[in-house]
N, C-alpha and C positions, 0 to 999 in steps of 0.2 A: 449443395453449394460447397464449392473448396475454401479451406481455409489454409490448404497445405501441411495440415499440425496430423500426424498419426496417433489418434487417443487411443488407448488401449481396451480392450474390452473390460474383461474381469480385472477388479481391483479392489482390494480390505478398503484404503482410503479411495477418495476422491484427491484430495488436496490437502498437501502440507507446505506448510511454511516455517522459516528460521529466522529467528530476530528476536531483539530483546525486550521481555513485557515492562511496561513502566505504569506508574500511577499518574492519571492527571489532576493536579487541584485548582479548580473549576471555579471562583466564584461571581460568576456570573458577570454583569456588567460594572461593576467595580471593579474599581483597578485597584491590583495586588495590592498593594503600598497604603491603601485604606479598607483593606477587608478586614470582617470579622468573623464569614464565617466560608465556608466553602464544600463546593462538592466532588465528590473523587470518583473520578473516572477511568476504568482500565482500560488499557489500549497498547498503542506500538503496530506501527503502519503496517510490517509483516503481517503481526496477527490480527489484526484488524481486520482483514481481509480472508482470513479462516475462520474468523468468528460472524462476520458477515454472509460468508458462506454455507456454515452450519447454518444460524439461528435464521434466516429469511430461505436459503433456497435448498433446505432439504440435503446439503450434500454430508458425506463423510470425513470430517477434515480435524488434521491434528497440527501441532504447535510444538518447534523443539527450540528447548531457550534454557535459560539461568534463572534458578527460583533458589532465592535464598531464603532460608530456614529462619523468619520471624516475623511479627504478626501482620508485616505490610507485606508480604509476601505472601502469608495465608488468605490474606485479603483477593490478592492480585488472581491465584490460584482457585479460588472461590468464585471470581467472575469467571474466570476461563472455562469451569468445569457449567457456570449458568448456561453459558453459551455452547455448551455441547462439543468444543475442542477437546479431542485426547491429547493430554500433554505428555511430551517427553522431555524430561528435564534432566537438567545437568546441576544437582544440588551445591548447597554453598552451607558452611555452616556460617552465622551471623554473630560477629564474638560480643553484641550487644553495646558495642560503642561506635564504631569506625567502620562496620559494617564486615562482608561488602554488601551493598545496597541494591534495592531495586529501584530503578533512575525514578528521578519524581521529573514532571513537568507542571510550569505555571503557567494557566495562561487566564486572560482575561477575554470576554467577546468582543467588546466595544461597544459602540453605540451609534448608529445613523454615521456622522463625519468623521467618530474617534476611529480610529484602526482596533484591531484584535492586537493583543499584544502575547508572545509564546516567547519564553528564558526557559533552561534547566536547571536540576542540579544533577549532575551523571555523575560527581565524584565519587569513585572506589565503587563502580558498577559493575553489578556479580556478570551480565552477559558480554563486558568489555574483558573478562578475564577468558570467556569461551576460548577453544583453541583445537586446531586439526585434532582428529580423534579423539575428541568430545563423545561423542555420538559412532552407534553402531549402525552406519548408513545401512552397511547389507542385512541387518536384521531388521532394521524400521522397515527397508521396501522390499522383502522376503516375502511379505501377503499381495504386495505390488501395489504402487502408487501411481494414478493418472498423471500428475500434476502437483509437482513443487514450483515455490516460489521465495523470493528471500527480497531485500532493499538495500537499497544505498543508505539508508539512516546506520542498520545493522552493520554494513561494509566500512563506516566509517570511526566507528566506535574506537578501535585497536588496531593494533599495527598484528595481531591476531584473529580479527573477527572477520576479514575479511579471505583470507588463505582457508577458513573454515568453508566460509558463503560458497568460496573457486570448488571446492569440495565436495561439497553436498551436489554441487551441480553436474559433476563431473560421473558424482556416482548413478546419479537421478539419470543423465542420458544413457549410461551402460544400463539400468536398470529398465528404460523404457520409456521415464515419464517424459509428460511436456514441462520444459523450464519456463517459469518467469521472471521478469526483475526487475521490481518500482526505482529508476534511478534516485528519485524522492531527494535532489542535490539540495544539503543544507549546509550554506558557505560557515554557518558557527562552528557546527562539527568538523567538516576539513581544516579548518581555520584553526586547528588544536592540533591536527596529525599529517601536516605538510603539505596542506593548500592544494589548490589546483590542480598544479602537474602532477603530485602524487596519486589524487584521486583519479585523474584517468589512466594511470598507470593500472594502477589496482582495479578497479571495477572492471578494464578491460579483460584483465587475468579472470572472473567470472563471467563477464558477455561470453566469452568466445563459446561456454555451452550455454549459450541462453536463445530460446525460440521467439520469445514472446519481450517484446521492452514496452514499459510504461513510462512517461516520461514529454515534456513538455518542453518548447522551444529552449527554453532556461537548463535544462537535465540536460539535454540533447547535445547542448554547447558548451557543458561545463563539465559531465558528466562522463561524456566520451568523445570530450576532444576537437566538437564537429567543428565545423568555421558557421560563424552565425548565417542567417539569409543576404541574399543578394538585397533584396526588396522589402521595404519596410511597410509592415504590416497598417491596413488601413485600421485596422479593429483589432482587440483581442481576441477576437471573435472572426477571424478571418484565417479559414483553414489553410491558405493557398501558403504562408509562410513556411507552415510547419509540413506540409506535403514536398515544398522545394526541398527541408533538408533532409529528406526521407534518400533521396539518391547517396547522400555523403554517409546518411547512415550504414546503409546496405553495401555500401564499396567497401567502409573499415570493418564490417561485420557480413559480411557476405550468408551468414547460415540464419540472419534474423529474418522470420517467415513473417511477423505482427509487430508494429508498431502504433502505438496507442494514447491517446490522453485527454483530460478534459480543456475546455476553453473557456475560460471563465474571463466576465469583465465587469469589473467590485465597481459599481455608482457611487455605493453608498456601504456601509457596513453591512446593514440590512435587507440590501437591494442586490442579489447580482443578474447578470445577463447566464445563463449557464448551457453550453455544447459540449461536443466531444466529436473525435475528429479520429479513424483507425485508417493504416496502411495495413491492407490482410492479403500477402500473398500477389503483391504485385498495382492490384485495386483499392481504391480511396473510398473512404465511405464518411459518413457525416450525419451528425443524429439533430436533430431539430433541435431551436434555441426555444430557451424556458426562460421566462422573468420570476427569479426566486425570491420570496420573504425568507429571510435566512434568523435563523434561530441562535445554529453553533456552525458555524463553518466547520470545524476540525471534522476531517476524517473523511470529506465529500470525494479526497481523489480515489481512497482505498474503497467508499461504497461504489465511486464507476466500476473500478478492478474488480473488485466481485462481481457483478454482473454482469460485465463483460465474459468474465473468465467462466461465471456460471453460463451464458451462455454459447460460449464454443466447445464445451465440453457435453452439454446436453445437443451441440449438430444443428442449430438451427442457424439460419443464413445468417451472414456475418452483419448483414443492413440488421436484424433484429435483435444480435450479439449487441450489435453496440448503441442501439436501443436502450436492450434491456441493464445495460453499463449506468447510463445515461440516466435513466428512470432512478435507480436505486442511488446515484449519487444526490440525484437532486432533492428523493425523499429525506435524505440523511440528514442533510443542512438543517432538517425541521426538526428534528430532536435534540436533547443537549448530548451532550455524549459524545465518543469518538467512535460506537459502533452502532449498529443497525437497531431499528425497532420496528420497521416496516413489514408488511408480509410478502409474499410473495402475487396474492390475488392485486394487492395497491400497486406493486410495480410492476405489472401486467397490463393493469389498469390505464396508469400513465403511459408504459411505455406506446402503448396505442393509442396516444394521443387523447388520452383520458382528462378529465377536469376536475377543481377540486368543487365539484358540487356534490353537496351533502349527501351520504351515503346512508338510506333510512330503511 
């Protein structure tokens, strides 16, 4: 089955990604403002999705970011190396006051009616200082890399971190690989570094080498500029919207082969409806709706992207690519955390239409 993406045979990696690790602090379903105690979660959308990749599907995947030299950093460094990503970092030393830091996030789950609630603190963050020639692209991908990937969270950091993202992508296509890019549009972060117009100014200076886009009606229309839908969508869950603007995508982006995203529609905190919906090479494809008990929402659009991504890389048809996306995002929502805990036998299981009946 075509997907139109040329994988490369031999490769040291499978997949690497660029973006900044942050810590999350977790405390469950209190809200911040009356918590005592809390749990801390490593993550960052980019690597999310590399650590998703190793620790559930078996692949070879590394992580290039900003690790600052002190103990929340050792921490952050210490998941990553749990989850089996090679990191290549770009050190910071930590002058033990003012940092620079590695970003924290807070977020709360909610509850039934209350919403999830997510704030940062990103000030004097070590990956927002990242900047072109950071990193030794041609020696990272000298063993050869299938598949890089980087996000719009990373791209919006600095009026630097995104000329890095244009970058890495630029080398990764002379090098071979397949590009991807979560546009993952979070209006806080542009809403710091020149709003709207600048961010499709900028992201678009990265699309132009990118194969692969992840991204949701909302990313699509703010992210790169598109004009919204003609037609207003009967459902969240109603793929026909985000297929319309699939045409406006590929006019302004003519070399994007994959277009991708989940479809989620929130009932309840703890209730959602959950799809996923792929443009691959011209054909529409659409993964079956699940009714989710949701645990921790964070991190469900990075577990589709890994499985997605794991699957067009392992060549199976694109209907079971984005299956097996689908499968793995919707496990995710049931663990706390922002990365994977699932195996790969459970999101095999579901992605064919499996049940959660008891496994003995």
């Amino acid at each position: 089955m075509s997907h139109g993406l040329n994988i490369r045979k031999g490769a040291e990696l499978d997949f690497l990604s660029l973006g900044a690790l942050v810590h999350r602090l977790d405390p469950g379903i209190i809200p911040f403002r009356k918590a005592t105690e809390c749990q801390i979660h490593v993550s960052g959308g980019e690597f999310n999705v590399a650590a998703n990749l190793s620790d559930c599907f078996g692949l070879k995947t590394g992580v290039a970011s900003a690790m600052s030299d002190y103990p929340i950093g050792d921490l952050i460094a210490e998941r990553v190396r749990a989850m089996g990503v090679k990191p290549f970092y770009k050190h910071f030393k930590h002058d033990g006051v003012t940092g620079p830091n590695m970003a924290a996030v807070y977020s709360d789950r909610g509850f039934g009616v209350r919403a999830p609630v997510v704030f940062y603190n990103r000030s004097n963050e070590a990956a927002a200082q990242l900047k072109v020639g950071d990193f030794d692209w041609k020696k990272i991908f000298a063993g050869g890399v299938k598949w890089v990937h980087s996000g719009g969270i990373f791209a919006a950091l600095s009026p630097t971190t995104a000329p890095l993202a244009a970058e890495m992508m630029r080398e990764a296509k002379a090098a071979g690989a397949i590009t991807s890019f979560d546009l993952n549009f979070r209006e806080k972060l542009w809403k710091i570094s020149g709003g709207n117009e600048r961010a499709v100014e900028i992201i678009s200076t990265i699309v132009e080498n990118v194969d692969v886009l992840v991204g949701n009606e909302e990313d699509l229309q703010k992210g790169l500029g598109i004009p919204g839908p003609e037609v207003a969508a009967k459902s969240k869950l109603d793929p026909s919207v985000f297929f319309g603007m699939i045409d406006n995508v590929v006019k302004k982006h003519p070399h994007v082969k994959v277009v991708a995203t989940t479809l989620r529609e929130v009932h309840a905190t703890n209730r959602h409806s959950w799809s996923a919906v792929a443009w691959i090479d011209g054909k529409t494809y659409t993964a079956p709706t699940a009714e989710l008990d949701v645990i921790d929402r964070v991190g469900g659009g990075d577990g589709f992207a890994a499985g997605f991504i794991y699957g067009l890389l392992s060549g199976v048809t694109p209907d079971e690519a984005i299956k097996l996306g689908w499968a793995h995002g919707a496990l995710l929502t049931t663990f706390p955390g922002d990365t994977t805990m699932a195996t790969l036998d459970q999101v095999r299981a579901f992605a064919q239409g499996g049940s959660a009946r008891i496994q003995r």
